[in-house]
C-alpha positions as CSV (number, residue, x, y, z in Angstrom):
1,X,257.7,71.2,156.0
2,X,261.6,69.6,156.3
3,X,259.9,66.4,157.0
4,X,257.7,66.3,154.6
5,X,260.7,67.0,152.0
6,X,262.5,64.4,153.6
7,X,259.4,62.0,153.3
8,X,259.4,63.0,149.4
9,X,262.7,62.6,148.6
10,X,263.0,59.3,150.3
11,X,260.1,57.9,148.6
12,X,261.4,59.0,145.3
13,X,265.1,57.6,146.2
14,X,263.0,54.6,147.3
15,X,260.9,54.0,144.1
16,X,263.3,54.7,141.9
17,X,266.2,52.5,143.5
18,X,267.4,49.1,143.4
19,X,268.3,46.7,146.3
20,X,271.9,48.5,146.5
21,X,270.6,51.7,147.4
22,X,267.3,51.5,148.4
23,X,266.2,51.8,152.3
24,X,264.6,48.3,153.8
25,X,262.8,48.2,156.5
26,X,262.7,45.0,159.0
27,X,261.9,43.2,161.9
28,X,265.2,42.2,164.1
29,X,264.7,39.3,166.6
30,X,267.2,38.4,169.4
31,X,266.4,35.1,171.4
32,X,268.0,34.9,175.3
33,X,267.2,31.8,176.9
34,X,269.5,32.5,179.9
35,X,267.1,32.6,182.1
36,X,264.3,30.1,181.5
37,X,261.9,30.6,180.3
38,X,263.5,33.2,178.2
39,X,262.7,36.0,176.3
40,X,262.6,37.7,172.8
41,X,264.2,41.6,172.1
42,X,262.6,43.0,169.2
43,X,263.8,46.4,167.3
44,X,262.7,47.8,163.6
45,X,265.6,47.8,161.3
46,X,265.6,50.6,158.7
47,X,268.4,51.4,156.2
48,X,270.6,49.3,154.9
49,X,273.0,47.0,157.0
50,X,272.3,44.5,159.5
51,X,270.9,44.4,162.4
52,X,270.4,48.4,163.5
53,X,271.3,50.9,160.3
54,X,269.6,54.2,161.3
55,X,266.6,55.6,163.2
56,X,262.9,55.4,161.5
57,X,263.0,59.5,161.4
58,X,266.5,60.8,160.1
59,X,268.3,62.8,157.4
60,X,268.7,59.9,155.3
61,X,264.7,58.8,155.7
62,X,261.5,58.8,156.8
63,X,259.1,55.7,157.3
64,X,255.9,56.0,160.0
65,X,254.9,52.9,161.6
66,X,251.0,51.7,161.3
67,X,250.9,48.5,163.3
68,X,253.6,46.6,165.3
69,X,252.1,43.5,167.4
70,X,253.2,40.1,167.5
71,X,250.8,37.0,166.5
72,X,250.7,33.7,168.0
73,X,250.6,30.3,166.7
74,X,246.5,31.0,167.2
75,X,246.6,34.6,165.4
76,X,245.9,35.9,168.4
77,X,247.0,39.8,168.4
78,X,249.6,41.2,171.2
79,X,250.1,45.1,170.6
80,X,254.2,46.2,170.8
81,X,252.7,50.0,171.0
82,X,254.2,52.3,168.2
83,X,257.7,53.7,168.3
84,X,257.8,57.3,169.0
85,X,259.1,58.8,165.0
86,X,259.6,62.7,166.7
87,X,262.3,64.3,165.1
88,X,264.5,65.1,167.5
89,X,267.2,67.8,167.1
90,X,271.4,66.7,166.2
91,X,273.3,67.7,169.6
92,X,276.8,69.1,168.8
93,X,279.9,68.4,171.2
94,X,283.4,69.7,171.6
95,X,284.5,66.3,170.6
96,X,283.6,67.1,166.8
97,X,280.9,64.5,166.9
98,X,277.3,64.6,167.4
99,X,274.8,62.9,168.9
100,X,270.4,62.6,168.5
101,X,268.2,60.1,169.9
102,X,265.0,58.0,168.6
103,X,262.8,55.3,168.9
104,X,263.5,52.0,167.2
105,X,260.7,50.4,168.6
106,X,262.9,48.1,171.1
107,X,260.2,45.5,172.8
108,X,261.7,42.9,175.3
109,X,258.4,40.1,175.0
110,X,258.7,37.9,177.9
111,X,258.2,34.1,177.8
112,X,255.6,32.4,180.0
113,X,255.4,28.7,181.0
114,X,252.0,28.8,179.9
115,X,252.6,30.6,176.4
116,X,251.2,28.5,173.6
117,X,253.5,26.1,171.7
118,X,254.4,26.8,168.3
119,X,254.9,30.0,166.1
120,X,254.6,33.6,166.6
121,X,255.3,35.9,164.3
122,X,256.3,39.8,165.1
123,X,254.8,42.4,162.1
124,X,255.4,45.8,161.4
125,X,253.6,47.9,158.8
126,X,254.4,50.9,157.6
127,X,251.8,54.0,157.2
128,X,251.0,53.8,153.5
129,X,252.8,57.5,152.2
130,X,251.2,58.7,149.0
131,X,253.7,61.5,146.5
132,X,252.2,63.1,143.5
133,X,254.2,64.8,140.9
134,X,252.6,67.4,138.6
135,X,252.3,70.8,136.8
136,X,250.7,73.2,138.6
137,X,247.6,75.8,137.3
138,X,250.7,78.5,137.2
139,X,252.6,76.0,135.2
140,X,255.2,74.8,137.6
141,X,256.1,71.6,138.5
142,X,255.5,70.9,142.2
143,X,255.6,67.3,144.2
144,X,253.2,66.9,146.9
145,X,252.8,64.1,149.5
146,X,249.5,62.9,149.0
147,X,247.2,61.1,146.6
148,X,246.2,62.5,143.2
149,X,242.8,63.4,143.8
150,X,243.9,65.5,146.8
151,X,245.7,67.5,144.8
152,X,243.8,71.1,144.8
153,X,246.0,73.4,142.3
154,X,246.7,70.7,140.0
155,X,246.7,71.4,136.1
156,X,248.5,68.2,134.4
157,X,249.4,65.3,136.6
158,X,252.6,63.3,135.8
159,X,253.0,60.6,138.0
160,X,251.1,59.3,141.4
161,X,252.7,56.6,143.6
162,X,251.7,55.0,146.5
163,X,254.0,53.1,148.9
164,X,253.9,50.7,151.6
165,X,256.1,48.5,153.8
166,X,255.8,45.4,155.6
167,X,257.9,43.4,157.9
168,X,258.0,40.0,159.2
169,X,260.2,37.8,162.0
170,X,259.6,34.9,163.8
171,X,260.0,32.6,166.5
172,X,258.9,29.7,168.0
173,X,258.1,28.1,172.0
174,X,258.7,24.2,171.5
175,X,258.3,23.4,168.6
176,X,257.7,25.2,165.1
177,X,254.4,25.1,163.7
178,X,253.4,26.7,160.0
179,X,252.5,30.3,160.4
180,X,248.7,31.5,159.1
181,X,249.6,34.5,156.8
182,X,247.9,38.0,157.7
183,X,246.7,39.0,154.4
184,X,248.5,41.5,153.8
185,X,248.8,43.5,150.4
186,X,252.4,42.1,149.7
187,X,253.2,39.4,152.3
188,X,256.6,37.1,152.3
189,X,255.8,33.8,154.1
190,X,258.5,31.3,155.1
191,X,258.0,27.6,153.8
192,X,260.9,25.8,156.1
193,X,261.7,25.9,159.6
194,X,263.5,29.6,160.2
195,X,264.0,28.2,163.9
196,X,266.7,26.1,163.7
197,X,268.6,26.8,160.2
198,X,272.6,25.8,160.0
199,X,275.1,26.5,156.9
200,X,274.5,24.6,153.7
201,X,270.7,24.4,154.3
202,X,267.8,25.0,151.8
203,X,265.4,28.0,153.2
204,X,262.1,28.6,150.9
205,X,259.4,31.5,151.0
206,X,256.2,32.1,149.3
207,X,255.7,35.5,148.1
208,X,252.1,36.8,147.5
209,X,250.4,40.5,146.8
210,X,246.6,40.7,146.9
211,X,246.6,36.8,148.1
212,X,248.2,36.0,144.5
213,X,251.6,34.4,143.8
214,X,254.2,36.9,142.2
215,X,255.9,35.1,139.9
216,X,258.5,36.3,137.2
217,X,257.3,36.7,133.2
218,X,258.4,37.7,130.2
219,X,257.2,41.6,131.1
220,X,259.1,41.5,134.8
221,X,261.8,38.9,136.3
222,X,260.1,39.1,139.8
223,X,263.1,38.1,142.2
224,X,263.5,37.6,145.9
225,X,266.8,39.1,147.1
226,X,268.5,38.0,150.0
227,X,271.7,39.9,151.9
228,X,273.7,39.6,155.3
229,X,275.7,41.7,157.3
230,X,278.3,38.3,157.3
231,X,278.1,38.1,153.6
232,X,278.7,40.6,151.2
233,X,276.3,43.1,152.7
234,X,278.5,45.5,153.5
235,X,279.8,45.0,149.6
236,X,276.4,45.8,148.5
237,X,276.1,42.1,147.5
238,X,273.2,40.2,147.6
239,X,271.7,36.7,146.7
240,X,269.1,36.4,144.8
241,X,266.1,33.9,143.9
242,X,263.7,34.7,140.7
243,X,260.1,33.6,141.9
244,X,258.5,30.7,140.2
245,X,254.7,30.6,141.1
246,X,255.3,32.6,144.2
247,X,258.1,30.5,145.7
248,X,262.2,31.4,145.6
249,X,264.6,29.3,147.9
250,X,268.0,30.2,148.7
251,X,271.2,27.6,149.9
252,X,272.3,29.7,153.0
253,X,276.2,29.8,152.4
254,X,276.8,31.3,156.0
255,X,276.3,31.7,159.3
256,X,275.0,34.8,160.8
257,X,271.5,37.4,160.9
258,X,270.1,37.8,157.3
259,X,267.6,39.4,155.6
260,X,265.2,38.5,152.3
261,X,263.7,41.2,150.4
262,X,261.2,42.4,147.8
263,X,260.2,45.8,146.4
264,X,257.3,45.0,144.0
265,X,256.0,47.5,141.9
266,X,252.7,47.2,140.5
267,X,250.6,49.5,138.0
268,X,246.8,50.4,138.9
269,X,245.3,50.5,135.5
270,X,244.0,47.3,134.4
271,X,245.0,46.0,137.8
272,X,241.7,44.0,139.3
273,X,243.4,44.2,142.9
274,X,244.2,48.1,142.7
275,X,240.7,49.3,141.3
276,X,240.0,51.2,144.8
277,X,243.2,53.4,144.0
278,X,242.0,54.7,140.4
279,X,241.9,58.1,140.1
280,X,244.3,58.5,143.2
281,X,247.6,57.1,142.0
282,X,249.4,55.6,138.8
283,X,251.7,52.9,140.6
284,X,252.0,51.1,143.9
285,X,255.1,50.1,145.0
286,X,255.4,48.1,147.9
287,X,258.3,45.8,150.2
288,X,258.5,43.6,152.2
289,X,260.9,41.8,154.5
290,X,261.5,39.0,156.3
291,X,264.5,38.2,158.9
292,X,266.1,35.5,160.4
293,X,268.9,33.9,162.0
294,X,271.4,30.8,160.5
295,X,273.7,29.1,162.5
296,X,277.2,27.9,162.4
């Protein structure tokens, strides 16, 4: 039951929040080609700072993984397994510090000499997590984590949400290639070469949900934010792009790991692309993330 109260209050935290204070959730890469012909260490990010913030399962948040596989330059599917999102216990010491441990899905993928050239991209998805907020038959108003149509004691419903994440990073074995998109419901793709990007150069994205460009109009400013743990991050500053016909771009003004970002908020009535979630929740809000590395 403390999870699911954790799950709730983090999905209203989450919904509710803007880029400041609201939990992201990402895909960090780490490159080593040491020892040829290399490697790749991937880890989910979720929190708030670059690269590691906090564990998938915590206090401070709750997000399930659904998928976690990396996709080649074919779209062929490698499964990463999922990360292990027990709970576990906060150990106490003498030292007046404490310590718990977790899964953060850390995958070492091994380069082959006979890997396909081009671009692979590593996903994560997120379960989709459902919250319903309503009065109850005895009058009270209760929050429930699930859609509005499962629901069994419910009088008058107030609000329904449904809310997703998705991930992306990439990499690339000689040479970068354009990656295929996965058709996901709110999917980030890049537009420039993430493999090789230094100080002072132009990075673009496409941003699409239900296959569609999200684009910024007079009822929403639909913007693509972008942050760093080198700058302003830790200031709770961010860059940001508004989306014209699905595309934002950004001038990278320093080196180091960063991170673009959308939470995109949608409502189901009168929404063509939602019609199979009628009757089982008023809004979908969804994110998305992609990261990436710039150099000196």
């Amino acid at each position: 039951m403390k999870k699911i109260l954790i799950a709730l209050v983090v999905a209203v935290t989450t919904l509710s929040a803007g880029v400041a204070s609201a939990h992201m959730f990402w895909v960090n890469l780490t490159e080593s080609f040491n020892h040829p012909p290399g490697h790749v260490v991937s880890e989910l990010g979720f929190g708030h700072v670059l690269p590691i913030d906090d564990f998938l399962v915590g206090e401070h948040g709750v997000i399930k993984v659904k998928k976690y596989q990396v996709v080649g330059p074919d779209k062929t599917i490698m499964d990463l397994g999922l990360p292990d999102t027990t709970n576990y216990p906060i150990n106490k010491s003498d030292m007046k510090l404490n310590w718990t441990k977790g899964d953060i899905g850390l995958r070492k993928i091994g380069l082959t000499p006979d890997a396909a050239n081009g671009t692979y991209q590593v996903n994560a998805e997120s379960v989709p997590m459902f919250f319903t907020k309503y009065i109850n038959k005895k009058g009270k108003e209760r929050m429930a984590p699930v859609p509005m149509d499962k629901v069994k004691d419910m009088k008058t419903p107030l609000a329904s949400f449904k809310y997703q994440s998705f991930a992306k990073s990439f990499f690339s074995i000689g040479k970068w290639t354009k990656p295929e998109p996965m058709g996901y419901d709110l999917e980030i793709m890049p537009l420039t070469d993430l493999s090789d990007l230094h100080v002072g150069d132009l990075v673009e994205f496409m941003v699409t949900f239900s296959g569609k460009p999200v684009t910024a109009s007079s009822k929403s400013i639909r913007t693509l934010t972008c942050t760093s743990n080198t700058y302003g991050g830790p200031d709770g500053f961010h860059l940001g792009s508004v989306l014209t016909n699905g595309k934002a771009r950004f001038r990278m003004p320093a080196a180091g790991q960063w991170l673009v970002n959308i939470f995109y908020d949608e409502v189901v009535e009168g929404s063509p692309e939602l019609v199979d979630l009628k009757g089982k929740c008023t809004k979908v809000f969804t994110a998305g993330t992609v990261f990436f590395n710039v150099k000196p």
